[in-house]
N, CA, C and O atoms as a DFTB+ gen file, in Angstrom:
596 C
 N C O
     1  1     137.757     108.421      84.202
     2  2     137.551     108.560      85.630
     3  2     138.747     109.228      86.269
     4  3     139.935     109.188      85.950
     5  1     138.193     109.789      87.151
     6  2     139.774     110.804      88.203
     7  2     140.132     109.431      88.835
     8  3     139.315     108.669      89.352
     9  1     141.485     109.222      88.720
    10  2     142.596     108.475      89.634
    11  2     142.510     108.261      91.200
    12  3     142.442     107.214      91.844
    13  1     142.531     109.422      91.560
    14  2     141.920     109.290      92.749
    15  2     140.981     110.345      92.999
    16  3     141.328     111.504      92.769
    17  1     139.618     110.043      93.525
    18  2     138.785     110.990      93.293
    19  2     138.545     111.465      95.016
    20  3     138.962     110.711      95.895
    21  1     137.914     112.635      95.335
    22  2     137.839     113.262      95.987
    23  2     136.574     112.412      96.917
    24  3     135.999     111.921      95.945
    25  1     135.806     111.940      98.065
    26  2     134.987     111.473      98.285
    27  2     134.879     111.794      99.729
    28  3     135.731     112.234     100.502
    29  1     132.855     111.274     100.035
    30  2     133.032     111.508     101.760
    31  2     132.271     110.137     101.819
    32  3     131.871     109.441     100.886
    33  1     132.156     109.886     103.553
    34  2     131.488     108.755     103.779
    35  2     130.001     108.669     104.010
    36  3     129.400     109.196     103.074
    37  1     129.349     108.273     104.770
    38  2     128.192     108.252     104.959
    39  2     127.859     109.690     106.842
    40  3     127.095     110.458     107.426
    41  1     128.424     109.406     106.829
    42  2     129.249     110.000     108.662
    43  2     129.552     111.691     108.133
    44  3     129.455     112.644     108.907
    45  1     129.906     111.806     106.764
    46  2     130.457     113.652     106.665
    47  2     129.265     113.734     107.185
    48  3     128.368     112.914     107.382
    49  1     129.456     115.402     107.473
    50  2     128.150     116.185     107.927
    51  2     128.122     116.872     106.738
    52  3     128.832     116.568     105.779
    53  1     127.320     117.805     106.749
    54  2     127.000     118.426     105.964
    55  2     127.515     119.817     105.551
    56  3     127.611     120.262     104.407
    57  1     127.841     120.440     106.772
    58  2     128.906     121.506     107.100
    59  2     130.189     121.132     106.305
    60  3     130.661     121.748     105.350
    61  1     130.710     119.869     106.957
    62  2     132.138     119.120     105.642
    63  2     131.888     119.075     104.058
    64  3     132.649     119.504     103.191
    65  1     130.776     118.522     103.903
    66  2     130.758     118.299     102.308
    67  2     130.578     119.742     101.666
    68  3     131.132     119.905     100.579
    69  1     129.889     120.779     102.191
    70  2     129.509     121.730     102.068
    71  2     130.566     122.767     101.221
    72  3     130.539     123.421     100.179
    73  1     131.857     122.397     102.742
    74  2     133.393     122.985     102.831
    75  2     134.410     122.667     101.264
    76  3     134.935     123.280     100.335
    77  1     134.196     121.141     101.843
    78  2     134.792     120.338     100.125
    79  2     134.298     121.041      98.975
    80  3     134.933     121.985      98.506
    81  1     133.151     120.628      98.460
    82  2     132.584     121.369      97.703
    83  2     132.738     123.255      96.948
    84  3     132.521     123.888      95.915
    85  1     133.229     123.414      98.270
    86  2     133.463     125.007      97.904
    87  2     135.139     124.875      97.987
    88  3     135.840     125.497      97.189
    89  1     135.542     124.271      98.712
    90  2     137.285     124.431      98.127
    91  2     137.777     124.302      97.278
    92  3     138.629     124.973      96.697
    93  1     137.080     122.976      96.981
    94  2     137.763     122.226      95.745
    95  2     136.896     122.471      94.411
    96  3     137.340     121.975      93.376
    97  1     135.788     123.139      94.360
    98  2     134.847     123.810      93.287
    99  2     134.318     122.312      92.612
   100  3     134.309     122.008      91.419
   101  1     134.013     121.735      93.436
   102  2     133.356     120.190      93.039
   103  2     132.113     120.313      93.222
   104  3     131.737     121.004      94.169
   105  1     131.010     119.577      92.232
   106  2     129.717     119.741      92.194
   107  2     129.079     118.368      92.491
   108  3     127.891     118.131      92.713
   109  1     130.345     117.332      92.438
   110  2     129.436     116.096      93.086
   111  2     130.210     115.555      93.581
   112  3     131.351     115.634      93.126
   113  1     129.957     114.806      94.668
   114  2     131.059     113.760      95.781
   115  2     130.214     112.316      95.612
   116  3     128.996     112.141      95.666
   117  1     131.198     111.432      95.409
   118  2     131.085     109.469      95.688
   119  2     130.938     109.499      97.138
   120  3     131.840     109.888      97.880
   121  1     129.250     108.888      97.734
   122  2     129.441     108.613      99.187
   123  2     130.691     107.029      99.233
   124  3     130.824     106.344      98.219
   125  1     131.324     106.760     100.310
   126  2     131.337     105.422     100.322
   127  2     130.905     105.058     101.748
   128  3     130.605     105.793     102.689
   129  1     130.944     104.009     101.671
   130  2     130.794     102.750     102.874
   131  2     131.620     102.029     102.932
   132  3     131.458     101.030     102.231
   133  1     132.583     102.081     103.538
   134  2     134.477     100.893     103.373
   135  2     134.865     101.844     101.967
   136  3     135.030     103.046     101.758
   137  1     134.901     100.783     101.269
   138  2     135.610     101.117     100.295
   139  2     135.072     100.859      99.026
   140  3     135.782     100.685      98.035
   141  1     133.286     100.811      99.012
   142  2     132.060     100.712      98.473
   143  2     131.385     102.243      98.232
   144  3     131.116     103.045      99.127
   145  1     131.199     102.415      96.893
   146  2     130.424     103.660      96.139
   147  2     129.044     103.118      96.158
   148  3     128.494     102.265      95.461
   149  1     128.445     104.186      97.606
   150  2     126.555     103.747      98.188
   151  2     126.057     104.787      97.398
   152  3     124.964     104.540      96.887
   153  1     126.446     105.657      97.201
   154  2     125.859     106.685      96.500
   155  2     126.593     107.673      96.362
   156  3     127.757     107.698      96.762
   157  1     125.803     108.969      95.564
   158  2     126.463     110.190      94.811
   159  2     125.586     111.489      95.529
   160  3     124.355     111.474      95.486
   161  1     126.245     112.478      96.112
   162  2     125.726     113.647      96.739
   163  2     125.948     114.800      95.777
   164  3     126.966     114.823      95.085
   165  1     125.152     115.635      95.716
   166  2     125.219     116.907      94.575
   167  2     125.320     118.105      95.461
   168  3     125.188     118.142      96.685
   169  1     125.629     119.270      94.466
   170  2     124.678     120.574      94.813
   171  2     123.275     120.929      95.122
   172  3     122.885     121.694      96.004
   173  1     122.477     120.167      94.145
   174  2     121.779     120.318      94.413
   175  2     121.148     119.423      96.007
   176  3     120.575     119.988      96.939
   177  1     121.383     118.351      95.941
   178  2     121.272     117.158      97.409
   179  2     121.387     118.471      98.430
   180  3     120.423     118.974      99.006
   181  1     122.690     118.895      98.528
   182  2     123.104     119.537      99.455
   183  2     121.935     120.561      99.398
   184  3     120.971     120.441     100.154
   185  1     122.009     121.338      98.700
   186  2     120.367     122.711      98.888
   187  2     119.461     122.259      99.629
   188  3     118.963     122.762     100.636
   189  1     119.172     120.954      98.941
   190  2     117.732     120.277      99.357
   191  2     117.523     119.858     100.744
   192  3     116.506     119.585     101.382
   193  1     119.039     119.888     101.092
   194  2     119.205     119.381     102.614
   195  2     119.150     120.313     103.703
   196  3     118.943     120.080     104.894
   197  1     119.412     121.627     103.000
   198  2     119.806     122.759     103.637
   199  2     118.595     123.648     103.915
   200  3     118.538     124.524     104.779
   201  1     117.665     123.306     103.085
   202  2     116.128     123.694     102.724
   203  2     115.345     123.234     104.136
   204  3     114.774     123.836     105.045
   205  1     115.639     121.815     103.810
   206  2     114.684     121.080     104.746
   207  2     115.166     121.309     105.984
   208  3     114.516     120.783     106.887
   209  1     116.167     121.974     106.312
   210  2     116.375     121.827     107.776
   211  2     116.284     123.090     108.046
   212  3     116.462     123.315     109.243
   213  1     115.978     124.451     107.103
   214  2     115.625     125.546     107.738
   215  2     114.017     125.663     107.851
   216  3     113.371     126.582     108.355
   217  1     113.610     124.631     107.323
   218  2     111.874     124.397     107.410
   219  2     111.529     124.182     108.795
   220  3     110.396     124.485     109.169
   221  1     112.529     123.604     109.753
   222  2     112.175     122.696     110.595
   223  2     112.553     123.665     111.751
   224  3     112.305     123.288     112.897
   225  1     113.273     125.181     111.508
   226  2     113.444     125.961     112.771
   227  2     112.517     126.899     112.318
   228  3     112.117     127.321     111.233
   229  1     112.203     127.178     114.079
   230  2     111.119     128.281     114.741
   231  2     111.350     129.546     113.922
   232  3     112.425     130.059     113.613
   233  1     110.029     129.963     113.618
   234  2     110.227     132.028     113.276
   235  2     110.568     131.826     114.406
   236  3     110.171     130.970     115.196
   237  1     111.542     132.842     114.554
   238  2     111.854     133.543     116.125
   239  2     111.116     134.691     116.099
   240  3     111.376     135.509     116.981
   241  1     110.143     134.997     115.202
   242  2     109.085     136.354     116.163
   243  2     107.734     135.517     116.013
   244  3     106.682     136.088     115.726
   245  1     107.783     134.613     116.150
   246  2     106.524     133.864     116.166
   247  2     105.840     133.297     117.876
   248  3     105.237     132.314     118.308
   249  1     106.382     134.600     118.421
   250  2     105.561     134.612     119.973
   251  2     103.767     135.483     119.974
   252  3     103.075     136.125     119.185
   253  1     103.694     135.028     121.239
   254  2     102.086     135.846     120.829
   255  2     102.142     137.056     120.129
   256  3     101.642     137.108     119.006
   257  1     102.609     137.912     120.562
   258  2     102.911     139.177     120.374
   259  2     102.546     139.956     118.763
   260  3     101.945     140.977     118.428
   261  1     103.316     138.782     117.988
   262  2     103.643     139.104     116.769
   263  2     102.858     138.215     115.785
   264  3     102.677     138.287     114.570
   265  1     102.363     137.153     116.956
   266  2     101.643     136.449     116.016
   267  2     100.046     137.023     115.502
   268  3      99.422     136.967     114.442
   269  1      99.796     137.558     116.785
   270  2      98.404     138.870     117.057
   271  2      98.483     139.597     116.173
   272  3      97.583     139.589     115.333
   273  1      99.627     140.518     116.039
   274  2     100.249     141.473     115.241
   275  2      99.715     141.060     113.612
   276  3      98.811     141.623     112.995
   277  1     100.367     140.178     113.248
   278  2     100.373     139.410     111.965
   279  2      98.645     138.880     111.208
   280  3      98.012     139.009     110.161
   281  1      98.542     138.374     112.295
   282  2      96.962     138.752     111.869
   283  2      95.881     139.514     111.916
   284  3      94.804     139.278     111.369
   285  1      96.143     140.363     112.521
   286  2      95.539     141.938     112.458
   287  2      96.057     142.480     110.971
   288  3      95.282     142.603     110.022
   289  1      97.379     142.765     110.908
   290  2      97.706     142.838     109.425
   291  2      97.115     142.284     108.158
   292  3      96.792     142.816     107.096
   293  1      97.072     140.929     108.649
   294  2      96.343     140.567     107.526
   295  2      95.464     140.436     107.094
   296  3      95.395     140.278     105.875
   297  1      94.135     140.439     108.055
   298  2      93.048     140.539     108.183
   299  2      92.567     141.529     107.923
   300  3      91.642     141.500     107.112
   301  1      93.042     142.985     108.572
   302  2      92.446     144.323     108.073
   303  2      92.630     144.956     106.618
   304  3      92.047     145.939     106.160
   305  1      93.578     144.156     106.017
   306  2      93.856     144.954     104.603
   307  2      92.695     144.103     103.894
   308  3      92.498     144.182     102.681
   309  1      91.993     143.340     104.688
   310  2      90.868     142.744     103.160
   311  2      89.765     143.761     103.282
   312  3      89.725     144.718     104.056
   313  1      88.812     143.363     102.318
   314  2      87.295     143.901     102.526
   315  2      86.163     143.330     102.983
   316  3      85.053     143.859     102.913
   317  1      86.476     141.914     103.605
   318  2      85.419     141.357     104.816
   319  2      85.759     141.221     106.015
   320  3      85.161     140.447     106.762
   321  1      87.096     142.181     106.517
   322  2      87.769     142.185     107.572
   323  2      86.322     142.350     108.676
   324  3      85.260     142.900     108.383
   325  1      86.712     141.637     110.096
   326  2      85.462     141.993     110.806
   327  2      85.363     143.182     111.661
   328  3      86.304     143.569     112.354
   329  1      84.235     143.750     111.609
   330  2      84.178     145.247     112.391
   331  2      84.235     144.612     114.522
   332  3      83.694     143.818     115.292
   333  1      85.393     145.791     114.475
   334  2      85.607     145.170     116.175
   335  2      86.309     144.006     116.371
   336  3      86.265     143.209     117.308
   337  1      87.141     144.015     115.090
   338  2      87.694     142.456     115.208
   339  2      88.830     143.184     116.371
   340  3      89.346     144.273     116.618
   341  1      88.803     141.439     116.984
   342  2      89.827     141.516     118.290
   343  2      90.508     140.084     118.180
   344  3      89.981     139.144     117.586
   345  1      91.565     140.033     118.728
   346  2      92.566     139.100     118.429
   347  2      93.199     138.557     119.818
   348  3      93.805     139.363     120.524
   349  1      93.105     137.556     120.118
   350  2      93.698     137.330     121.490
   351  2      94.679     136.033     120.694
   352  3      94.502     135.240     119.769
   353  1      96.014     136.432     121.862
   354  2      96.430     135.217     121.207
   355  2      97.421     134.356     122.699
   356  3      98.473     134.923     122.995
   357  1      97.132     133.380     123.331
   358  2      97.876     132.528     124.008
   359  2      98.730     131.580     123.696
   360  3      98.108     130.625     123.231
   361  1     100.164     131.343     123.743
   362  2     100.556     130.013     123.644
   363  2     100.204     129.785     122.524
   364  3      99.614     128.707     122.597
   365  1     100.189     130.258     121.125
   366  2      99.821     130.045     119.480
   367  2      98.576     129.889     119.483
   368  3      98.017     129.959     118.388
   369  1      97.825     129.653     120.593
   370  2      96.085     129.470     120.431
   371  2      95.517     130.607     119.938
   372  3      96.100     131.480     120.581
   373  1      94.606     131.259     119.069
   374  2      94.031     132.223     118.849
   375  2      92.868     132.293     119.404
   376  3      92.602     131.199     119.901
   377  1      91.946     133.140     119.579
   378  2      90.477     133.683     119.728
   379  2      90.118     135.037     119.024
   380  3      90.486     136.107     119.509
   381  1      89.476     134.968     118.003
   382  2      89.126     135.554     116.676
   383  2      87.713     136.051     117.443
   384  3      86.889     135.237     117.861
   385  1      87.520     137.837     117.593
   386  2      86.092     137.764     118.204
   387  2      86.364     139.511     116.997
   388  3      87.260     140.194     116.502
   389  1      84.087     139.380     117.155
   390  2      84.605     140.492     115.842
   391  2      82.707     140.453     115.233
   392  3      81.785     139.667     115.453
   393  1      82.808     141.534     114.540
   394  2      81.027     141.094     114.004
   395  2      81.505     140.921     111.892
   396  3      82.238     141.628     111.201
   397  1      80.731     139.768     111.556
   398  2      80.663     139.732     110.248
   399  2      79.311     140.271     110.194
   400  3      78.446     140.727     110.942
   401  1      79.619     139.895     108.421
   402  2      78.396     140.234     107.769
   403  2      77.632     139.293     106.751
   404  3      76.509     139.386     106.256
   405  1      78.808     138.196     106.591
   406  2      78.453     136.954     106.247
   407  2      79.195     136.061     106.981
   408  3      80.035     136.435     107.799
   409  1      78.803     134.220     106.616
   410  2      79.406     133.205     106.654
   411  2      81.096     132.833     106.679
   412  3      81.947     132.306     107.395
   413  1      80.838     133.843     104.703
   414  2      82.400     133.921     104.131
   415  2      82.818     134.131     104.660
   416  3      83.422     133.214     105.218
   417  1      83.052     135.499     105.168
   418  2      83.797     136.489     105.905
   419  2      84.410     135.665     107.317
   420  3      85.480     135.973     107.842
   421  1      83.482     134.533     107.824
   422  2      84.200     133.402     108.958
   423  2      84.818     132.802     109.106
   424  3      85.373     132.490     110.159
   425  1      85.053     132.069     107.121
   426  2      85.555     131.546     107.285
   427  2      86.964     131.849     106.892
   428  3      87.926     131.135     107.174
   429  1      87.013     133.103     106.137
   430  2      88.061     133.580     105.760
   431  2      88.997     133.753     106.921
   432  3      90.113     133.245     107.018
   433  1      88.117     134.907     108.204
   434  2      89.302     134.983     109.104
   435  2      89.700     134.329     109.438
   436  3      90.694     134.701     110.062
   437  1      89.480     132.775     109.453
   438  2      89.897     131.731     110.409
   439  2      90.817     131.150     109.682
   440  3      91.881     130.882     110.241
   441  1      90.623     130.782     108.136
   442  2      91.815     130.146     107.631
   443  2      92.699     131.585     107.242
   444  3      93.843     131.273     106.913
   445  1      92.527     132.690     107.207
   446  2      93.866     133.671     107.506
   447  2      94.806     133.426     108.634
   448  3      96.033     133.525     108.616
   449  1      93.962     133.065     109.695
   450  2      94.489     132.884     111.135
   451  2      95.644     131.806     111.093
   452  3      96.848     131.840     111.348
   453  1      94.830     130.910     110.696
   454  2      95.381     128.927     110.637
   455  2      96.758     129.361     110.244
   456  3      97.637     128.856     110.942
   457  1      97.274     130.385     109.052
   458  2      98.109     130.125     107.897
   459  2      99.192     131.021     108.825
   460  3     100.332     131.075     108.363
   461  1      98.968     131.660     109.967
   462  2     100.193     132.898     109.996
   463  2     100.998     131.950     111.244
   464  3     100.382     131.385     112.148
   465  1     102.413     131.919     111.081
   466  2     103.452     130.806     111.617
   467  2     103.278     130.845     112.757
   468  3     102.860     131.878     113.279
   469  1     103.535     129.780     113.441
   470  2     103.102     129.900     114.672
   471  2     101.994     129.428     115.426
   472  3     102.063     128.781     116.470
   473  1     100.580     129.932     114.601
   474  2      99.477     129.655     115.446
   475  2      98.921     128.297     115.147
   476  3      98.522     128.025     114.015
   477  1      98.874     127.170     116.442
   478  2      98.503     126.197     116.832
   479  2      96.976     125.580     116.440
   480  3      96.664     124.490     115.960
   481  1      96.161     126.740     116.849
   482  2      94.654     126.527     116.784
   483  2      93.655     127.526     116.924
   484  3      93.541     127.659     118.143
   485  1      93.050     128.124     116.492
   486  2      91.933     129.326     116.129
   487  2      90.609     128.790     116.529
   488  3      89.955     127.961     115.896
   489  1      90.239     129.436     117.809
   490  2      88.700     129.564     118.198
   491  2      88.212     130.895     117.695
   492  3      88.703     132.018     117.810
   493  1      87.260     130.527     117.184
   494  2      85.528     131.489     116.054
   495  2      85.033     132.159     117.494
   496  3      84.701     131.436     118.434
   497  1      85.022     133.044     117.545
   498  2      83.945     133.722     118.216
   499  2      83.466     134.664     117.453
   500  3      82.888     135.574     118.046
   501  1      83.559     134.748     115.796
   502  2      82.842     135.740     115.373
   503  2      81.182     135.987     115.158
   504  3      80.571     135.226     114.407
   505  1      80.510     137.044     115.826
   506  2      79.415     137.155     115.220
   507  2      78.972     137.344     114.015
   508  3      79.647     137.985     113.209
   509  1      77.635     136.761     113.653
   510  2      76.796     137.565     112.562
   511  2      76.030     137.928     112.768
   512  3      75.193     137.563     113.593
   513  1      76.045     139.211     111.747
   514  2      74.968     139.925     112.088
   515  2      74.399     140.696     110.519
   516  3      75.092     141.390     109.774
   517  1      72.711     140.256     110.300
   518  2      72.226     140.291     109.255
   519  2      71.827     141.823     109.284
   520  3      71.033     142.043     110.198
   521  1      72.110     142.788     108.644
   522  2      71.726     144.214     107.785
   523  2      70.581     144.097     107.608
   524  3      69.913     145.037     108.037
   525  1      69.947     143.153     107.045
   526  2      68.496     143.102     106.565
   527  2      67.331     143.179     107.432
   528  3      66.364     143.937     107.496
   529  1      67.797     141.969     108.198
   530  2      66.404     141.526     109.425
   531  2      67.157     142.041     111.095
   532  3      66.474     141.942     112.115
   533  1      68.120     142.395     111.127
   534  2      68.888     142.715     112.116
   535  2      69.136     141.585     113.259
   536  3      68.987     141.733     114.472
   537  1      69.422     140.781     112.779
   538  2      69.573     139.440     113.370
   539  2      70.872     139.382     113.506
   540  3      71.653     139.729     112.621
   541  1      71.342     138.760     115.076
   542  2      72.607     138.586     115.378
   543  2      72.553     137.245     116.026
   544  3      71.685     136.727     116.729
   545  1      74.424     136.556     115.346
   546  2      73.893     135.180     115.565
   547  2      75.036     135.274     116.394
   548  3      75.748     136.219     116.057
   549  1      75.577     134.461     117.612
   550  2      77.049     134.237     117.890
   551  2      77.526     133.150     117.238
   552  3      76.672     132.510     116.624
   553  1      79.230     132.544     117.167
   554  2      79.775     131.873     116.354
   555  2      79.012     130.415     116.781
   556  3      78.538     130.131     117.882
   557  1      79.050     129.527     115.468
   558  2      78.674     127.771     115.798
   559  2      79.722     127.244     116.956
   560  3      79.397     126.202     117.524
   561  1      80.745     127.773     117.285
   562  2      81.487     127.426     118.255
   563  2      80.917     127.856     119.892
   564  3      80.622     127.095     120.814
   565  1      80.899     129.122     119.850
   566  2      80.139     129.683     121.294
   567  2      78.653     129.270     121.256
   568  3      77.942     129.304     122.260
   569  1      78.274     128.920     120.170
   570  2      76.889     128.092     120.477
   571  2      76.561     126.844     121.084
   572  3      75.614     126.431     121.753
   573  1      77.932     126.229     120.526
   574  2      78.408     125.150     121.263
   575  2      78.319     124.753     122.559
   576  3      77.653     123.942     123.201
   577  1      79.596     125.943     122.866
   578  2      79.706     125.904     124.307
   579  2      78.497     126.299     125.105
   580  3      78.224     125.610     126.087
   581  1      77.945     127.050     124.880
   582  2      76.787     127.947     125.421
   583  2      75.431     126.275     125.598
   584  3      74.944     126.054     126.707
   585  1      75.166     125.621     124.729
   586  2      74.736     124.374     124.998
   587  2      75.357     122.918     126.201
   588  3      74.714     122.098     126.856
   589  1      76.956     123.164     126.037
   590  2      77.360     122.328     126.792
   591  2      77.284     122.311     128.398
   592  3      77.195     121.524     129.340
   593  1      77.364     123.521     128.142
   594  2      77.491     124.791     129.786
   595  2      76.574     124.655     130.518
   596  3      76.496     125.333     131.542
């Protein structure tokens, strides 16, 4: 065992142990409590800590703007992208309006939508519309409303 070993308390921040760690080219620190070994902090601890707390800040281009942006991008590079798709986006809320050609294709845009940072909640206004019988349906959502109304 080191004689006297290098250690932090429960109270370092993380910025400190961080510092230690890189001065002194140490890969693990003794927490204490008084003069009690509560536990052992790593490199790796530290990553894991450093991880989780950049999880927890904002994209900073994750305003409407870009959030619109982002799913237009992603949406148009597929091959059930919707014809006339339009994108509104408020306050992370979306409104997805647009003509399919199937079901799939509904539900795809919507969980494309769900996934891009930022957006809160995605309203369907996509139509369908059948090639075959030429039948156009509006979304189960505006059908909704269109009943409640």
């Amino acid at each position: 065992m080191t004689p006297s070993p290098i250690t932090v308390t429960e109270d370092t921040t993380l910025a400190e142990i961080a510092d230690l760690m890189e001065r002194r080219h140490i890969k693990r620190l003794p927490v204490l409590r008084g003069d009690k070994i509560v536990g052992m902090i790593s490199r790796a601890n530290l990553l894991q800590a450093v991880a989780s707390l950049a999880r927890r800040v904002p994209d900073p281009t994750a305003d409407d703007d870009h959030i619109r942006n982002r799913i237009i991008q992603t949406i148009e590079k597929t091959d059930w992208c919707p014809s006339r798709l339009n994108v509104i986006v408020r306050d992370g809320v979306v409104h997805l309006s647009g003509v399919i050609l199937d079901e799939d294709a509904r539900q795809a845009a919507v969980v494309a939508a769900e996934n891009i940072e930022g957006v809160t909640k995605v309203h369907d206004h996509l139509c369908w519309f059948d090639t075959i019988t030429g039948t156009y349906l509006n979304s189960p959502e505006d059908e909704e409303l269109a009943k409640a109304g």
